[in-house]
PyMOL commands that place a pseudoatom at each C-alpha (Angstrom):
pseudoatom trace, name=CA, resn=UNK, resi=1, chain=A, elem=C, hetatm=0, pos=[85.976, 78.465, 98.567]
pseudoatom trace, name=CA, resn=UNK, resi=2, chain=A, elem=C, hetatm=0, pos=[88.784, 80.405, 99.893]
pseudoatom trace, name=CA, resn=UNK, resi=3, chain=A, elem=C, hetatm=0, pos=[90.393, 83.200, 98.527]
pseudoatom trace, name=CA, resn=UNK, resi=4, chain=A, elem=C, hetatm=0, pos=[93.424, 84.503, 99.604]
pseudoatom trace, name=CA, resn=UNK, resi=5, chain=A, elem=C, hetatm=0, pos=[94.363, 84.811, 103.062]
pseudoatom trace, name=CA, resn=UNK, resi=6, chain=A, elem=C, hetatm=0, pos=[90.603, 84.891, 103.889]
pseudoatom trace, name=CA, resn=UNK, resi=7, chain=A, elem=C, hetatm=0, pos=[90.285, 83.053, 107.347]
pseudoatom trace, name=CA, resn=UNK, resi=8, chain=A, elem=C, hetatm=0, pos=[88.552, 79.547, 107.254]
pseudoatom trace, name=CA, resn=UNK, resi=9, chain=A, elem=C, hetatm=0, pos=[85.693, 80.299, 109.254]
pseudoatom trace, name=CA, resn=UNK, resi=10, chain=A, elem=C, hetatm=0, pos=[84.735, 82.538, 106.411]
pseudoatom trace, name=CA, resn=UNK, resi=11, chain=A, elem=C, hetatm=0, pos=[81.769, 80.521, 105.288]
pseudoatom trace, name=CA, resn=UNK, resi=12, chain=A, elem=C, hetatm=0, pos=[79.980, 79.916, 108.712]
pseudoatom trace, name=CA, resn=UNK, resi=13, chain=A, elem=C, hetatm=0, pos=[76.852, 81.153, 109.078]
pseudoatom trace, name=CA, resn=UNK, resi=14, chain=A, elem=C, hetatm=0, pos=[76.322, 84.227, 111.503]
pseudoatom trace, name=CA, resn=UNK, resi=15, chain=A, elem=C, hetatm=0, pos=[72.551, 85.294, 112.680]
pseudoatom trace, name=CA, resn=UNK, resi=16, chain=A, elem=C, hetatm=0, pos=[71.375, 83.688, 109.945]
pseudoatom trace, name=CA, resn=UNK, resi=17, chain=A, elem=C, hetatm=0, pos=[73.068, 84.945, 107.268]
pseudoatom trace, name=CA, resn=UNK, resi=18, chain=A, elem=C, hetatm=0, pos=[75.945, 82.959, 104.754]
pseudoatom trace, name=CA, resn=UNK, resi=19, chain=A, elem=C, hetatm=0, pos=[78.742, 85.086, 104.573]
pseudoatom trace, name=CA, resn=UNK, resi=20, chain=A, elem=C, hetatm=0, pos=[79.914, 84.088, 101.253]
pseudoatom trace, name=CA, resn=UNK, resi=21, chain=A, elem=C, hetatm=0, pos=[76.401, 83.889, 99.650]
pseudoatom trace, name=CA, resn=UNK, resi=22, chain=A, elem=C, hetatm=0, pos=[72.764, 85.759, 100.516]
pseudoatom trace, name=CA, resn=UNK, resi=23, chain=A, elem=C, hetatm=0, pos=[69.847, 84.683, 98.418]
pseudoatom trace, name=CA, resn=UNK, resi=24, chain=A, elem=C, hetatm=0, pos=[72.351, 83.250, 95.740]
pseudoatom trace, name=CA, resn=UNK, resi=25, chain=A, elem=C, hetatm=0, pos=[74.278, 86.393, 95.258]
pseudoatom trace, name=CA, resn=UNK, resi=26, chain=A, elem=C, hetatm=0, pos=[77.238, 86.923, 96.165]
pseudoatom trace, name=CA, resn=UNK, resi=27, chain=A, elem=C, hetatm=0, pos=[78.384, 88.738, 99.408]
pseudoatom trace, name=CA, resn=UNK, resi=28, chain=A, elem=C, hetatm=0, pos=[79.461, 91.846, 97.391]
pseudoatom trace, name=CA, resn=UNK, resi=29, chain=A, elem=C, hetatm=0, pos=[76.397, 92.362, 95.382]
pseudoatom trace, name=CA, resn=UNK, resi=30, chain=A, elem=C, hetatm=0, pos=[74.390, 92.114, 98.860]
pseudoatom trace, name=CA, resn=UNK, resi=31, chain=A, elem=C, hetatm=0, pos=[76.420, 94.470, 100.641]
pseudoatom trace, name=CA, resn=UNK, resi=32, chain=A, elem=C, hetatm=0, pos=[76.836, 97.057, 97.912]
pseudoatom trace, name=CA, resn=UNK, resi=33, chain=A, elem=C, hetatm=0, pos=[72.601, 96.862, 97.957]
pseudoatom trace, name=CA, resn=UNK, resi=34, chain=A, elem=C, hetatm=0, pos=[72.345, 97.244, 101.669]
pseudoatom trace, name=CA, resn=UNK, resi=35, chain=A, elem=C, hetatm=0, pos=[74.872, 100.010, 101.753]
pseudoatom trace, name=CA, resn=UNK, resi=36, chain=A, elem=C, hetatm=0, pos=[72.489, 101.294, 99.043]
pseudoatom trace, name=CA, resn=UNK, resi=37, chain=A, elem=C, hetatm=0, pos=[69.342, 100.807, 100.242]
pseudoatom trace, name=CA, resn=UNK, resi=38, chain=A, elem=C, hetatm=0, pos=[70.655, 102.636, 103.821]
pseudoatom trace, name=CA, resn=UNK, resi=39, chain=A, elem=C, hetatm=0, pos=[71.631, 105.901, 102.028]
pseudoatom trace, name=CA, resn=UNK, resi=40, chain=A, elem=C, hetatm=0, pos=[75.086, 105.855, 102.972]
pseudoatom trace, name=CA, resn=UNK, resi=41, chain=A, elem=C, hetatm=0, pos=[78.191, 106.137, 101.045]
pseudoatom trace, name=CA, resn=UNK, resi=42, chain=A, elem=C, hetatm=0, pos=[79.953, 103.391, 98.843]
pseudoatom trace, name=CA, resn=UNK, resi=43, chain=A, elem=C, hetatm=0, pos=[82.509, 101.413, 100.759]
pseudoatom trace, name=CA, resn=UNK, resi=44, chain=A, elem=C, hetatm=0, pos=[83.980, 97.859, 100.795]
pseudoatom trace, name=CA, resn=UNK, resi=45, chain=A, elem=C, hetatm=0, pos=[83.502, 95.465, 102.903]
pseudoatom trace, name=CA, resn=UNK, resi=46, chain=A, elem=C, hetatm=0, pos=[86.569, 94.388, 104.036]
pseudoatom trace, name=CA, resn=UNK, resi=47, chain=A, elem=C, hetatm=0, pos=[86.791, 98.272, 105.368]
pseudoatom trace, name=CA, resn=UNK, resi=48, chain=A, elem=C, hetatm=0, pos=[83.730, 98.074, 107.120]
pseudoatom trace, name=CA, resn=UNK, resi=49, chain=A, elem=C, hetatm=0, pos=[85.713, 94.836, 108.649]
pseudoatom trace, name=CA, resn=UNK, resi=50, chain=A, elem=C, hetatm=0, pos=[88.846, 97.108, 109.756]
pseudoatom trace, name=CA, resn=UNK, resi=51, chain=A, elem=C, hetatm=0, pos=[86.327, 99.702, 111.172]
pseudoatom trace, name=CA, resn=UNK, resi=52, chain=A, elem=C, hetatm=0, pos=[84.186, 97.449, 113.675]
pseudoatom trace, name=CA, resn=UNK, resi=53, chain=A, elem=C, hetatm=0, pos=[87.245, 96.111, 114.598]
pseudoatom trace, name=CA, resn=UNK, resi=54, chain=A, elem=C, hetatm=0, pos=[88.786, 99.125, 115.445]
pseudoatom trace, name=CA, resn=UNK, resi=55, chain=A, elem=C, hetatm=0, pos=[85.921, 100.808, 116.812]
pseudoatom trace, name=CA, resn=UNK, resi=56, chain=A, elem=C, hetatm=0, pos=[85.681, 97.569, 119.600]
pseudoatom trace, name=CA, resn=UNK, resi=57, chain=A, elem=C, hetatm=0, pos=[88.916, 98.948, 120.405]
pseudoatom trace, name=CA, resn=UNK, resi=58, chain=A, elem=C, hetatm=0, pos=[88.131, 102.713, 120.814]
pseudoatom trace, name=CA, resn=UNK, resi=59, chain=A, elem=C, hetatm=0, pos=[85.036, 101.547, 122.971]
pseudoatom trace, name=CA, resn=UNK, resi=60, chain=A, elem=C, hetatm=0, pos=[86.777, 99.313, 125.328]
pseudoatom trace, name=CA, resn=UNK, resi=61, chain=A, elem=C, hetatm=0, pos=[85.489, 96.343, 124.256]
pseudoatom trace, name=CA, resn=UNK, resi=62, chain=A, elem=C, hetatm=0, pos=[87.495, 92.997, 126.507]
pseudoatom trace, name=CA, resn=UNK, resi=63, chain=A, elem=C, hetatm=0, pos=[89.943, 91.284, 123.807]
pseudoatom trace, name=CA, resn=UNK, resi=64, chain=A, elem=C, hetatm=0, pos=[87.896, 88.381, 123.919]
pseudoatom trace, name=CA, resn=UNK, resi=65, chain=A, elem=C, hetatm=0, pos=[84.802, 89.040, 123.499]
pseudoatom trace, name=CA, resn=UNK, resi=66, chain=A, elem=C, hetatm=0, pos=[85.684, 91.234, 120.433]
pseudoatom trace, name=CA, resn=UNK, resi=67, chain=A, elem=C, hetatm=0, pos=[87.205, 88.471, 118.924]
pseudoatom trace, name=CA, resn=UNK, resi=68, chain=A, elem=C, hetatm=0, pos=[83.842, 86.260, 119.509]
pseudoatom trace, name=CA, resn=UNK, resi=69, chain=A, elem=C, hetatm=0, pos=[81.749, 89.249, 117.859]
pseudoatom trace, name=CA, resn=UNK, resi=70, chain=A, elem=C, hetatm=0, pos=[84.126, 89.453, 114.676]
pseudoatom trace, name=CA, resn=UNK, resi=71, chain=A, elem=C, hetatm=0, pos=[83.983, 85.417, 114.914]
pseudoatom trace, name=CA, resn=UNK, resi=72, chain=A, elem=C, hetatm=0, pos=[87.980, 85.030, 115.642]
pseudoatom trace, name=CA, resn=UNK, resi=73, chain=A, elem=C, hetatm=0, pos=[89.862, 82.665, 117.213]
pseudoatom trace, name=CA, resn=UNK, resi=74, chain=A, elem=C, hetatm=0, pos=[93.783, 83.743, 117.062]
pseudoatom trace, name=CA, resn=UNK, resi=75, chain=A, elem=C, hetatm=0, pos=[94.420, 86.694, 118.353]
pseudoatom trace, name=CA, resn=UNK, resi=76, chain=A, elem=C, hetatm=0, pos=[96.696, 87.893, 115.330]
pseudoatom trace, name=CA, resn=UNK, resi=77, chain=A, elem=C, hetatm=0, pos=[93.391, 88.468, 113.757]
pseudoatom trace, name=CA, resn=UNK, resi=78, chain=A, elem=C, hetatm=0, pos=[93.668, 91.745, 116.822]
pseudoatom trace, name=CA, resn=UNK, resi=79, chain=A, elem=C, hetatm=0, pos=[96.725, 92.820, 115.220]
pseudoatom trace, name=CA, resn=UNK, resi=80, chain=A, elem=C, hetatm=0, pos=[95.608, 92.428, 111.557]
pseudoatom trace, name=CA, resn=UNK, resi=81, chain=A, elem=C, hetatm=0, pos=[92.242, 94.549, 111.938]
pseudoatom trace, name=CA, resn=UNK, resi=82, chain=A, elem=C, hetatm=0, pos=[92.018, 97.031, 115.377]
pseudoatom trace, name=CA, resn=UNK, resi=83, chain=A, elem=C, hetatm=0, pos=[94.466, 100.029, 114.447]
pseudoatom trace, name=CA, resn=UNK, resi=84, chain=A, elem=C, hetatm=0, pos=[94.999, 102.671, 117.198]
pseudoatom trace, name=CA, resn=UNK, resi=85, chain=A, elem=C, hetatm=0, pos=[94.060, 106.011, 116.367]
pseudoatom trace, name=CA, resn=UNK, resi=86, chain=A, elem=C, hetatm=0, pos=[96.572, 108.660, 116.933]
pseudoatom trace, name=CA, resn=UNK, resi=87, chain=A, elem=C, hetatm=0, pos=[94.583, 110.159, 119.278]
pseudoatom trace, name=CA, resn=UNK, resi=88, chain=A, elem=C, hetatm=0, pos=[93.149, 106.710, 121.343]
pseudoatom trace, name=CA, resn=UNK, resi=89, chain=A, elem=C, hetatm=0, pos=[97.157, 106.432, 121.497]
pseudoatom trace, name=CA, resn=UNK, resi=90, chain=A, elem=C, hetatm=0, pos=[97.594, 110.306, 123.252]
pseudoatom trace, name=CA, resn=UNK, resi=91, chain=A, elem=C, hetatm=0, pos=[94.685, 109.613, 125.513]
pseudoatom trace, name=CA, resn=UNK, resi=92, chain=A, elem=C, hetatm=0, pos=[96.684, 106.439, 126.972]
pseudoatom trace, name=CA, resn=UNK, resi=93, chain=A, elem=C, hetatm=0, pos=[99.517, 108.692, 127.332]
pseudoatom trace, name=CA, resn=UNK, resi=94, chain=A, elem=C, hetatm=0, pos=[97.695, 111.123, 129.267]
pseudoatom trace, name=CA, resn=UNK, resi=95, chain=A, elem=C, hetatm=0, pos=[96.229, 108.508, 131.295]
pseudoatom trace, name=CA, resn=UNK, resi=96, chain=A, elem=C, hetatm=0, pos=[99.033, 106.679, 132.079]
pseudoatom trace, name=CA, resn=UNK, resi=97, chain=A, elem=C, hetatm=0, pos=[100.862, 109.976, 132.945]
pseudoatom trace, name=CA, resn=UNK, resi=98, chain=A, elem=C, hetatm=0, pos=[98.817, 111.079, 135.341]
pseudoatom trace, name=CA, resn=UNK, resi=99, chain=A, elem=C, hetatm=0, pos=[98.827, 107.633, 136.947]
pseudoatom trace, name=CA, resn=UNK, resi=100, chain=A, elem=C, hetatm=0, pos=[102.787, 108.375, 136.706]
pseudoatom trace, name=CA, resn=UNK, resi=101, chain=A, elem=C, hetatm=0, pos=[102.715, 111.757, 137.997]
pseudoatom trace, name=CA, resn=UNK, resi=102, chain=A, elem=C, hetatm=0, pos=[100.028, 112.543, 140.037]
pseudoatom trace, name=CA, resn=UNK, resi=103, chain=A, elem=C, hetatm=0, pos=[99.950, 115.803, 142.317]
pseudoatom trace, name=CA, resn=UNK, resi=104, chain=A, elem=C, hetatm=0, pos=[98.695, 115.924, 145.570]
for i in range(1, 104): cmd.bond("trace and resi %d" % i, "trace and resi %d" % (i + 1))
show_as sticks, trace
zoom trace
């Protein structure tokens, strides 16, 4: 069933696991357990969706194969989820600066 603006592929099964239903409960209830059950602090999911997609970003990750790890196939799904951190930003600056105006 989709909700929303939830992509289609939103049902497919990844490593094994349904991403609408685990075990007959829903997605939610089996992510706020994990997150539970791993000691760290209460989040959403579609968060933790923004933050691996941003953090392919921050490491460099190729476009594509980002996109085939977060199971995309338009890349306006890029644009909807990576967000550049002020500072990634300054560090391209920098960089492309000192491409720009190198001294001997």
């Amino acid at each position: 069933m989709r909700r929303g603006n939830a992509p289609s592929n939103c049902g497919r099964r990844a490593a094994g696991f349904s991403l609408n239903r685990t075990a007959g409960r829903s997605i939610h209830d089996a992510w706020k357990e994990l997150l539970q059950e791993a000691g760290v602090r209460d989040a959403r999911l579609h968060d933790a969706r923004h933050k691996a997609a941003t953090m392919l970003l921050v490491l460099g990750v190729p476009t594509r194969a980002g996109m085939e790890v977060m199971g995309w196939s338009q890349m306006a799904m890029n644009t909807r989820y990576q967000h550049l951190a002020p500072d990634l930003a300054k560090d391209i600056a920098n960089q492309v600066a000192g491409l720009l105006w190198k001294t001997n």
